[in-house]
C-alpha positions as CSV (number, residue, x, y, z in Angstrom):
1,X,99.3,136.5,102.5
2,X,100.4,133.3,101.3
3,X,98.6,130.1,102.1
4,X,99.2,127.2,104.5
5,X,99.9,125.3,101.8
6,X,102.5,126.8,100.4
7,X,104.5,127.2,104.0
8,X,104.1,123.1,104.2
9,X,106.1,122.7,101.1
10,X,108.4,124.9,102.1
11,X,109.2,122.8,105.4
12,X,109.2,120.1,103.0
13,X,111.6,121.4,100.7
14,X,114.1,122.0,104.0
15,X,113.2,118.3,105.7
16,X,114.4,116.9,102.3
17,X,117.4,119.5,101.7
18,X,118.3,118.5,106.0
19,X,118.5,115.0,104.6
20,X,120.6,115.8,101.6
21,X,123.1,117.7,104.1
22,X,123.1,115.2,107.0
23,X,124.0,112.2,103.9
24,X,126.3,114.7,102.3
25,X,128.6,114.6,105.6
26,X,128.1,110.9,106.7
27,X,127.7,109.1,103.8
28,X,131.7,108.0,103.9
29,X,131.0,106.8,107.3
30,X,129.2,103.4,106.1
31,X,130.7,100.3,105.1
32,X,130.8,97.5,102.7
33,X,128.1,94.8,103.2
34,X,128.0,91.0,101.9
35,X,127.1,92.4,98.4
36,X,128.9,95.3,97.6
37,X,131.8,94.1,96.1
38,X,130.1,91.6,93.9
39,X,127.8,94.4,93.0
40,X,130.9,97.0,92.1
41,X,132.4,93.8,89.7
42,X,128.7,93.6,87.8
43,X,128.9,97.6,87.5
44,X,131.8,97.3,85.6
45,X,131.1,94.4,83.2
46,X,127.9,96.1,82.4
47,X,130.2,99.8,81.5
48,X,132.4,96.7,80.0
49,X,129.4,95.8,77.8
50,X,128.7,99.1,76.1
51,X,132.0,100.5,75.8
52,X,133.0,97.5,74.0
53,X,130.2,97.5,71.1
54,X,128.3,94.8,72.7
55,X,131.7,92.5,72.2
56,X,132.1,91.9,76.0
57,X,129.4,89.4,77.2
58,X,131.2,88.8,80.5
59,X,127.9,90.4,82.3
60,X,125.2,88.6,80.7
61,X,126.6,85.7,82.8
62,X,128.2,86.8,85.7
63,X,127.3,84.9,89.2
64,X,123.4,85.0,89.3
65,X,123.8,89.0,88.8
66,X,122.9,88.8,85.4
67,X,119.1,88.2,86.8
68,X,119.3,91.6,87.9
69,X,118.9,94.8,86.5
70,X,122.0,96.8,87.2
71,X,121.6,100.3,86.5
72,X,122.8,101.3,89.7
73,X,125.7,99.6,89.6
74,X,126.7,100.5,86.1
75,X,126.2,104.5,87.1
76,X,128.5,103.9,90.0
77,X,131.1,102.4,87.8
78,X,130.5,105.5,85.8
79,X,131.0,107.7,88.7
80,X,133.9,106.0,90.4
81,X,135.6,107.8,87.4
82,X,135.2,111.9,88.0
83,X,134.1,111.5,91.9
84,X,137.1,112.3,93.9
85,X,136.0,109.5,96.1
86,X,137.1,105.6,95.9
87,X,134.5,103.2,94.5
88,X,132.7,102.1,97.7
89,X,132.1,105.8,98.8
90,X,130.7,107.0,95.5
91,X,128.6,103.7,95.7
92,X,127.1,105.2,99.0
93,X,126.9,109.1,97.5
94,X,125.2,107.4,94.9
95,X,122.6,105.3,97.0
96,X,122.4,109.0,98.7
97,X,121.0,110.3,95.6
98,X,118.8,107.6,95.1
99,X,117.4,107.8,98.4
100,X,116.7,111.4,98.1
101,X,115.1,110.6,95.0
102,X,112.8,108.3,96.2
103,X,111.7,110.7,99.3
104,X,111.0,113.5,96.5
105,X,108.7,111.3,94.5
106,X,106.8,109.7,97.7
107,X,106.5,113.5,99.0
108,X,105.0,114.9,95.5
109,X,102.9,111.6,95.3
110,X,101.3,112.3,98.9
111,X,100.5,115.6,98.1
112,X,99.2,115.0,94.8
113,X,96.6,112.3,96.1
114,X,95.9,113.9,99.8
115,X,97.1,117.2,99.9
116,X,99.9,119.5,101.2
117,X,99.7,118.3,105.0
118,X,99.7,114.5,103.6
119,X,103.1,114.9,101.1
120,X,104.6,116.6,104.4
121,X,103.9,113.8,106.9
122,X,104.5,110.9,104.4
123,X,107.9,112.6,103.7
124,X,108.7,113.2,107.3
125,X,107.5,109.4,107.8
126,X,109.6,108.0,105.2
127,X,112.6,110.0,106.2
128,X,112.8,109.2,109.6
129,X,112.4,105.5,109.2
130,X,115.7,104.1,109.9
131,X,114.6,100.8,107.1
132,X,114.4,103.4,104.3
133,X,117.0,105.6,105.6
134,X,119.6,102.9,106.0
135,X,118.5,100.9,103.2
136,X,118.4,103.6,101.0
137,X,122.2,104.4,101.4
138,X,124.1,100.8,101.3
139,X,121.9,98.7,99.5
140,X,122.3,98.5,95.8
141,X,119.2,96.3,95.3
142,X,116.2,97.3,97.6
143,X,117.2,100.5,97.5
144,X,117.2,101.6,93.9
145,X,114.1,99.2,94.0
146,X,112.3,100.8,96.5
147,X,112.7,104.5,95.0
148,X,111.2,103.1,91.4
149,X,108.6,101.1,92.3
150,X,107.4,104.3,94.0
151,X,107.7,106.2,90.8
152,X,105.9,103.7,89.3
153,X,102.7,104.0,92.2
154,X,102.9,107.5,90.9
155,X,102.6,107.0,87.1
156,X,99.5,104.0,87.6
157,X,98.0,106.9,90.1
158,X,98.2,109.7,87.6
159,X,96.9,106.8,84.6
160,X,93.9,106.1,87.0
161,X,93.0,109.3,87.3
162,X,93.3,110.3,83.7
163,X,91.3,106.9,82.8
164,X,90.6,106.1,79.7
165,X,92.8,108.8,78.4
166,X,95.6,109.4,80.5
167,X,97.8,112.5,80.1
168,X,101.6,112.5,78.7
169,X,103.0,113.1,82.1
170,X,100.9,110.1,83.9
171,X,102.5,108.0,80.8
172,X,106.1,109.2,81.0
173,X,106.3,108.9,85.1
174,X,104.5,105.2,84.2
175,X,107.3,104.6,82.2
176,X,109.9,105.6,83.8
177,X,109.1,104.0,86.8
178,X,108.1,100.6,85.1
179,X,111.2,100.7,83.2
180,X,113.3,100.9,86.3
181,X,111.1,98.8,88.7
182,X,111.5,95.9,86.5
183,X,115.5,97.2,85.3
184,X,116.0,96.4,88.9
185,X,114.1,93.4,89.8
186,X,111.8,91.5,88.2
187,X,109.7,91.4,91.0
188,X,108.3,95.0,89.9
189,X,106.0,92.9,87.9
190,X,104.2,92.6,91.2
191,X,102.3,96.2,90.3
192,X,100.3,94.2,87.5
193,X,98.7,92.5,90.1
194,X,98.2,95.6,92.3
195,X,96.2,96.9,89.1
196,X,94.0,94.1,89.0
197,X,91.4,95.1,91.5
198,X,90.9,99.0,90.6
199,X,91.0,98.4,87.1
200,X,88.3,96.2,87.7
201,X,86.6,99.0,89.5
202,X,86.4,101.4,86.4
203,X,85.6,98.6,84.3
204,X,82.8,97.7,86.3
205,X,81.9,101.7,86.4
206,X,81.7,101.8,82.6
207,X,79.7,98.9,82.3
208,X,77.1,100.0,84.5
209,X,77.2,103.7,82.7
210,X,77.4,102.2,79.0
211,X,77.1,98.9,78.3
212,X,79.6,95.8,77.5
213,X,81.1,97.6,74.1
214,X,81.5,101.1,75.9
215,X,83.5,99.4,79.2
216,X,85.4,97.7,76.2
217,X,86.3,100.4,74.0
218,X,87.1,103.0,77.4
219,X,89.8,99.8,78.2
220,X,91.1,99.5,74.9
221,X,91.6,103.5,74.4
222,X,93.6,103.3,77.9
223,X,96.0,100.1,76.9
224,X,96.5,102.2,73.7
225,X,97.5,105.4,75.3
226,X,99.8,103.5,77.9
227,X,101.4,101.7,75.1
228,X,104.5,104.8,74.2
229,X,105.0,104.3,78.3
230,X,105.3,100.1,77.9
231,X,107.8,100.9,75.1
232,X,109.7,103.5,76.6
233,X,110.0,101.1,79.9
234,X,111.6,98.1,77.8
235,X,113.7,100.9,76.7
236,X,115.3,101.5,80.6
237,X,115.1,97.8,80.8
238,X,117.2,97.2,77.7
239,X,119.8,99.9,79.2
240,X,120.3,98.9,82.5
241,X,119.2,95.0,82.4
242,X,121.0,93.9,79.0
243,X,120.6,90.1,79.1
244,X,116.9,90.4,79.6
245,X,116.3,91.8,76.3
246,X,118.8,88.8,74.7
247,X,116.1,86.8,74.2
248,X,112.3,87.4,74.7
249,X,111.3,84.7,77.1
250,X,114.6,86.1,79.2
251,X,112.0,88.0,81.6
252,X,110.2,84.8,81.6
253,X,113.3,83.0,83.0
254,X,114.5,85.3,85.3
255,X,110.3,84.5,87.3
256,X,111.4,81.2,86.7
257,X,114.6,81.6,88.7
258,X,113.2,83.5,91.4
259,X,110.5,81.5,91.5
260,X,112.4,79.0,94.1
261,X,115.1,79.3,96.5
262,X,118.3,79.5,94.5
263,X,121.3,79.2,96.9
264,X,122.3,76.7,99.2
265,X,120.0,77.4,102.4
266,X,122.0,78.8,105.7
267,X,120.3,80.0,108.6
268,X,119.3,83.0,110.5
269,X,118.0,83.7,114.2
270,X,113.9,84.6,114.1
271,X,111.9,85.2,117.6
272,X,115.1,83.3,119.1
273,X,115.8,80.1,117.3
274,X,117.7,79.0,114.6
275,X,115.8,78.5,111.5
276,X,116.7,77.4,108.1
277,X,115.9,80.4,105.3
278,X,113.7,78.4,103.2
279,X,111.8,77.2,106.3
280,X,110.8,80.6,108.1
281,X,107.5,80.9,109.7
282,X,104.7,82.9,107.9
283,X,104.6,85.4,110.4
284,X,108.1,86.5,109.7
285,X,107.7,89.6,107.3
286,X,104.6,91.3,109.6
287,X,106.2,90.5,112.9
288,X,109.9,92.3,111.4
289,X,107.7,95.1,110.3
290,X,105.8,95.5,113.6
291,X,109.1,95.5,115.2
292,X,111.3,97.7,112.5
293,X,108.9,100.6,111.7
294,X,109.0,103.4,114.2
295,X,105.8,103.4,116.6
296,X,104.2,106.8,115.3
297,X,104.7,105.0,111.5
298,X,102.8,102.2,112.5
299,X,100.5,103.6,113.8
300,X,99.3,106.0,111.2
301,X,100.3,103.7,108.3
302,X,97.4,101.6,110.7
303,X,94.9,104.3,110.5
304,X,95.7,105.4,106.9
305,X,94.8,101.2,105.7
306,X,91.5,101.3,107.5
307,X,91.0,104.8,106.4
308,X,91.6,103.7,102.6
309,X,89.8,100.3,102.7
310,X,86.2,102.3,104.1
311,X,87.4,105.2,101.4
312,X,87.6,102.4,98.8
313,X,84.2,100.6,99.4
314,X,81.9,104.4,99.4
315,X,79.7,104.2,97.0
316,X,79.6,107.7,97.2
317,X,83.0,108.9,96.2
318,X,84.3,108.7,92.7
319,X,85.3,105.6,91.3
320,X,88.8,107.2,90.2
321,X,89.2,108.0,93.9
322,X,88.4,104.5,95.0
323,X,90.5,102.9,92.2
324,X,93.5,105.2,93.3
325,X,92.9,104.0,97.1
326,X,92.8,100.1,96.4
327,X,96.1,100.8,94.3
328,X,97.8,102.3,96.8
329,X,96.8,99.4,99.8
330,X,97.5,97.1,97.6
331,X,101.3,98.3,96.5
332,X,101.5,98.5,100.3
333,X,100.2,95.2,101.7
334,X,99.8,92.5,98.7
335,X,103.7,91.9,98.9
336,X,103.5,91.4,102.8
337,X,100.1,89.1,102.2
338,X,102.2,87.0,99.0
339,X,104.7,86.1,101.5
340,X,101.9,84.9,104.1
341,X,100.6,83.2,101.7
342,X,103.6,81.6,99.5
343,X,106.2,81.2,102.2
344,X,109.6,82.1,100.4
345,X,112.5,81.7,101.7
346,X,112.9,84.7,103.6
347,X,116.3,86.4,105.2
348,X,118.1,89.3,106.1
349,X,115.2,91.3,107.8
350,X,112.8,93.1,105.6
351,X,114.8,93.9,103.3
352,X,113.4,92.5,99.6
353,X,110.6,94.2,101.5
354,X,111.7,97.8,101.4
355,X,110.0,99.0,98.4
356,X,106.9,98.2,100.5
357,X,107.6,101.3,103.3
358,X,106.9,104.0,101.1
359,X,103.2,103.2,100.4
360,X,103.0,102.5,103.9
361,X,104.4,105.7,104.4
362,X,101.9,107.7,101.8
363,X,99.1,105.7,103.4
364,X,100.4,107.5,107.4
365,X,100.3,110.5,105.6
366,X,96.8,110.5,104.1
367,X,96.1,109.3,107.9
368,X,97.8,112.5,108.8
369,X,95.9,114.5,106.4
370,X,92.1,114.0,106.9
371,X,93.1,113.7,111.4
372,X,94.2,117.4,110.5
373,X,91.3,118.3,108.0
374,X,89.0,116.4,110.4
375,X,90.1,118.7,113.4
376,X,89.4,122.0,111.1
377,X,92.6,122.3,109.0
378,X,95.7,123.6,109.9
379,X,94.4,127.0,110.7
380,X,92.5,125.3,113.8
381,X,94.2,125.2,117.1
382,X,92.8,121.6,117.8
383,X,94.8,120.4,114.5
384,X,97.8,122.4,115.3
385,X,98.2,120.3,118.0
386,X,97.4,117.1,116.4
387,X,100.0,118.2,114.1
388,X,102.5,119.0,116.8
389,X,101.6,115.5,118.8
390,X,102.3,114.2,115.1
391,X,105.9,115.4,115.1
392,X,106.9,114.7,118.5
393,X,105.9,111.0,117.3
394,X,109.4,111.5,114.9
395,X,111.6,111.9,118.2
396,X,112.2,108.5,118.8
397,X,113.3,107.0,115.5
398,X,115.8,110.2,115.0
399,X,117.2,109.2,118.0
400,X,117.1,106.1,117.7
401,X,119.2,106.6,114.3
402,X,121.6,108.9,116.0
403,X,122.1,106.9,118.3
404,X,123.2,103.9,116.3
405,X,124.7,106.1,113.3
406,X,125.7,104.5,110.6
407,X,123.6,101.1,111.5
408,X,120.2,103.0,110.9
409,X,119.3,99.7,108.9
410,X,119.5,97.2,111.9
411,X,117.3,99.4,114.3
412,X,114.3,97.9,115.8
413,X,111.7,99.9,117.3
414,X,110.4,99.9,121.3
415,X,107.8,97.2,121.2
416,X,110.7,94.8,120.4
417,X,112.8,96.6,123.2
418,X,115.2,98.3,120.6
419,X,118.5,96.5,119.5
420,X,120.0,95.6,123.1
421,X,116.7,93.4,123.2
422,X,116.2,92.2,119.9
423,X,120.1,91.2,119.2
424,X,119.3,88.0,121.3
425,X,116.1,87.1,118.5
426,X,116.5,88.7,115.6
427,X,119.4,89.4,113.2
428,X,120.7,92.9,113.8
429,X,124.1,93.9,111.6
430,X,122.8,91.1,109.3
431,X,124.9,93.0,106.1
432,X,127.9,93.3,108.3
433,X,128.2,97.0,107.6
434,X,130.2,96.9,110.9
435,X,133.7,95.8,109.5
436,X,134.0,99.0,108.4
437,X,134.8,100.6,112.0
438,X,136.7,97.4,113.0
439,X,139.1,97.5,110.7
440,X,139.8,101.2,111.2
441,X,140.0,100.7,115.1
442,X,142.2,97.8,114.3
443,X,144.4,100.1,112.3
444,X,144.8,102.7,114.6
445,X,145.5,99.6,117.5
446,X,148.3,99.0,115.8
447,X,149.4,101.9,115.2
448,X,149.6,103.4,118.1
449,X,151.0,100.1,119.4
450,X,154.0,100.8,117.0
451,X,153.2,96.8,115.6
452,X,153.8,95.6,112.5
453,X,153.9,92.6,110.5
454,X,157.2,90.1,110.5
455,X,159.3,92.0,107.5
456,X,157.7,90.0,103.9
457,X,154.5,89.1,105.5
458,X,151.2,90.5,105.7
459,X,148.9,90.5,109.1
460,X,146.8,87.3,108.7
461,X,143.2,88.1,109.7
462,X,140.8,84.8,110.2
463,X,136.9,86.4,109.5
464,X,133.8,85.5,109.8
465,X,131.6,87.7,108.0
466,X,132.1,89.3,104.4
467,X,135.4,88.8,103.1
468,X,135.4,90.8,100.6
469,X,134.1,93.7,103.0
470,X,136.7,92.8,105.0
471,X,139.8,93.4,102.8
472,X,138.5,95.6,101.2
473,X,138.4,97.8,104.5
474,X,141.1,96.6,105.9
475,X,143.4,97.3,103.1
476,X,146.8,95.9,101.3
477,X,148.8,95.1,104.6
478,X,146.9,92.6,105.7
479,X,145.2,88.8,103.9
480,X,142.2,87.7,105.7
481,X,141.5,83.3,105.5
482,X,138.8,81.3,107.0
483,X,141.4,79.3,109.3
484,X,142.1,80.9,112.2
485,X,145.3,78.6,112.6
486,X,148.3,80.8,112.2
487,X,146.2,83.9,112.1
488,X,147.4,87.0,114.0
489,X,143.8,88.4,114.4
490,X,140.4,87.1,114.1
491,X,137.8,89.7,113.0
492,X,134.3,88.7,113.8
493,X,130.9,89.6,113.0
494,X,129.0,89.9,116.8
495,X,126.2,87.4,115.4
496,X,125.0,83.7,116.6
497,X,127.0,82.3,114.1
498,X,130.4,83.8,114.8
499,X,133.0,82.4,117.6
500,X,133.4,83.6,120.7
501,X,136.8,83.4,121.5
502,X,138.3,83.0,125.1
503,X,141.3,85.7,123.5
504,X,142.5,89.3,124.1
505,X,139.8,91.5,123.1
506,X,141.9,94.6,120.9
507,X,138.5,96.1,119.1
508,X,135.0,96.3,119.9
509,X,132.2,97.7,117.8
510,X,129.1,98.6,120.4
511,X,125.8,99.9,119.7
512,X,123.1,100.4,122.8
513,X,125.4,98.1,124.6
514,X,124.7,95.5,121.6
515,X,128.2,94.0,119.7
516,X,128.2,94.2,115.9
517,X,131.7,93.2,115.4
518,X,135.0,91.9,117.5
519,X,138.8,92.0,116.7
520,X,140.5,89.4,118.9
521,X,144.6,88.9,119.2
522,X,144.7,85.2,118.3
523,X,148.6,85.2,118.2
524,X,150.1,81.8,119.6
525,X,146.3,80.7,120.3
526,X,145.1,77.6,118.5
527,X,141.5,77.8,117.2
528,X,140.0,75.7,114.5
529,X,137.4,77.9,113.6
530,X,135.8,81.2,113.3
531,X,132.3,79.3,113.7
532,X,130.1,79.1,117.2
533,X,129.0,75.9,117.9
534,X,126.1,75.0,116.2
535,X,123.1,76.3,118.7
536,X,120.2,73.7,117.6
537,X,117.9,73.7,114.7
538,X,114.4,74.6,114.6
């Protein structure tokens, strides 16, 4: 008879093979955000780089890119040329892939440090959370991020528990996972801190057992075995974030950079009022995750932190175990505390905070774990149905993502009313992902309208919103401009920031009753801009 255990991985091995399916068929649906095409452009100076010898330097100083790793890009570019897809669709297979990854290494990770039923609620957790899910598929920053810096939680877990001598696997996952954290932003230095505290803890451990030398010699011995993993890491880095290894304070610089708000501040709607990026309250990144994560994710992510933290402190329970614990709350919530505390400028949602949600999901699950083992395990009725009441938890944010397919990203949960609610205080289709549908409803508008253009000229499209997106969905028949004077069509994002115009409406793009984007027949009209009237500063 074969054991719970291995009929939990098996569900596991379906919920992630459901996802692969349900990305494989939808992935083409998404469109380009504010990034994407400056993104595709660093993907190709970087292939530019290597396949010239080194000779072509054109990404080492390309926007503010360069500050970036850009391994995902540069695999993209790679891609574009045997996929039978364009570039922007291989660019979302490919953030696919990465997605998957990232719910693979969370789901081993869980199990690994809490058991079967944990690795299958924090996968089930992470997968239905429309932040990661979205995220995961059009963003070529946090996304990538987030799936390394999970890798990375794995490798310190594994080196904890090996501590002092850690085994080759705990090394190459550390690696790996450094390599790649960092090789995408440099803010996957972050972990160092996170290692403060429970290294601390064995340290402390060893002193007590051995004396000052011993505590000393058990540290060196574990800085020594790490050291192939710290080489092989610079290695990633060199490959996927050249200009960092140019010069050796480069990483330096790069902390430096990021260090300070480095774009001309514009401003975004929070809790109703116009606010200047730089100037956003503290409470910004734990009220958008109170109001982004799906309710049954908060609250076992909840329990799972105050589970942990009373884990950590037992004097009782190994001092590996406790070291892992502390690690793992504080990969989850230091980030979320260092912008309480610092007060960045902060902007588009959470997402520079993604690579936060899948601690917070292996935290839930650990939750999830001891509420079952707690009840009798899974054999026990009375945990069966914990279990079940678990699961039906998951109904709302698959809905939810359904229901607003392929905006996953922009969802917010019931305790900020959903989208319809939220749209009028918080950015929703802040990437502008909804362009995309406009322009093919625009299309087929005209299209069936049997329009087209004045012979010689292209249909002139004012936008507000991404303009690369824009023409880049929109296609070759048609120039897009600021100035909506002498414009045919004016294509809108459905944000505070973008007009309202008293015009023919031809496309609407509707979510929940919530508009993400507007095509409006401007011909013969005369507007002076594609901007609202400034709503008042706060």
């Amino acid at each position: 008879m074969r054991k719970p255990e291995h009929w939990l991985d098996l569900i596991a091995t379906a919920a992630i093979a459901a996802v692969a399916v349900i990305f494989a068929f939808t992935f083409r649906d998404y469109g380009l955000g504010w990034d994407d095409y400056t993104h595709s452009q660093y993907g190709q100076l970087l292939l530019d780089y290597y396949r010239s010898g080194f000779s072509d330097r054109r990404a080492l100083h390309f926007v503010n890119l360069f500050m970036y790793g850009g391994g995902f890009d540069m695999v993209a570019a790679v891609l574009d040329r045997i996929t039978p897809f364009d570039l922007f669709e291989t660019r979302r297979l490919l953030g696919a892939v990465v997605g998957i990854l990232g719910l693979v290494v969370l789901w081993r990770l869980a199990r690994h440090v809490g058991g079967a039923v944990a690795g299958l609620i924090a996968l089930l957790l992470l997968a239905t959370c429309p932040l990661y899910y979205g995220h995961s598929i059009i963003n070529p920053k946090d996304g990538p991020f987030a799936a390394a810096m999970v890798t990375l939680l794995f490798g310190l877990v594994l080196a904890l528990e090996g501590y002092p001598r850690p085994s080759k696997k705990a090394v190459l996952v550390f690696g790996l996972g450094l390599g790649f954290a960092i090789g995408s932003r440099i803010m996957g230095g972050l972990a160092a801190l996170c290692m403060v505290v429970p290294m601390l803890m064995l340290l402390w451990a060893d002193l007590r057992a051995g004396g000052l030398r011993h505590a000393g010699r058990q540290f060196g011995l574990f800085v020594l075995m790490l050291l192939p993993g710290i080489v092989l890491a610079y290695a990633v880095i060199a490959l996927v974030w050249p200009w960092a290894v140019q010069d050796p304070l480069n990483l330096f610089r790069a902390v430096g950079y990021f260090s300070h708000f480095f774009e001309k501040p514009w401003e975004e709607m929070y809790e109703g009022a116009v606010i200047s990026v730089p100037d956003m309250p503290r409470s910004y990144v734990p009220v958008l995750f109170a109001l982004k994560l799906p309710e049954i994710f908060l609250a076992l992510a909840g329990t799972g932190i105050a589970g942990a933290a009373i884990a950590a402190c037992r004097p009782d329970f190994p001092v590996r175990r406790r070291a892992v614990l502390t690690l793992i709350l504080f990969m989850a919530l230091l980030p979320i505390a260092a912008a309480v505390i610092t007060r960045p400028a902060m902007y588009n949602g959470i997402r520079h905070f993604v690579f936060v949600v899948p601690p917070l999901a292996l935290l839930g699950g650990l939750a999830g774990g001891w509420i079952v083992a707690a009840l009798g395990g899974v054999a026990d009725r009375k945990a069966q149905i914990a279990g079940l009441v678990m699961l039906s938890g998951l109904i709302l944010p698959v809905t939810d993502m359904v229901r607003i397919h392929p905006y996953q990203y922009a969802n917010f949960n019931r305790f900020a009313g959903g989208i319809y609610d939220a749209d009028d205080r918080f950015m929703v289709d802040y990437w502008g992902l909804a362009f995309k549908e406009a322009a093919q409803k625009l299309r087929t508008k005209l299209i069936e309208d049997l329009e087209v253009p004045v012979k010689g000229r292209r249909w002139r499209v004012a936008v507000c919103g991404p303009h690369a997106s824009a023409e880049v969905e929109l296609g070759p028949e048609f120039v897009t401009t600021w100035d909506p004077r002498g414009a045919d069509f004016a294509m809108m994002l459905g944000t505070f920031y973008c007009a309202d115009y008293d015009a023919p409406v031809l496309v609407e793009v509707e979510r929940e009753d919530v508009i993400l984007a507007r095509v409006y027949d401007i011909r013969g009209r005369a507007y002076t801009s594609v901007f609202a009237p400034h709503p008042g500063r706060q």
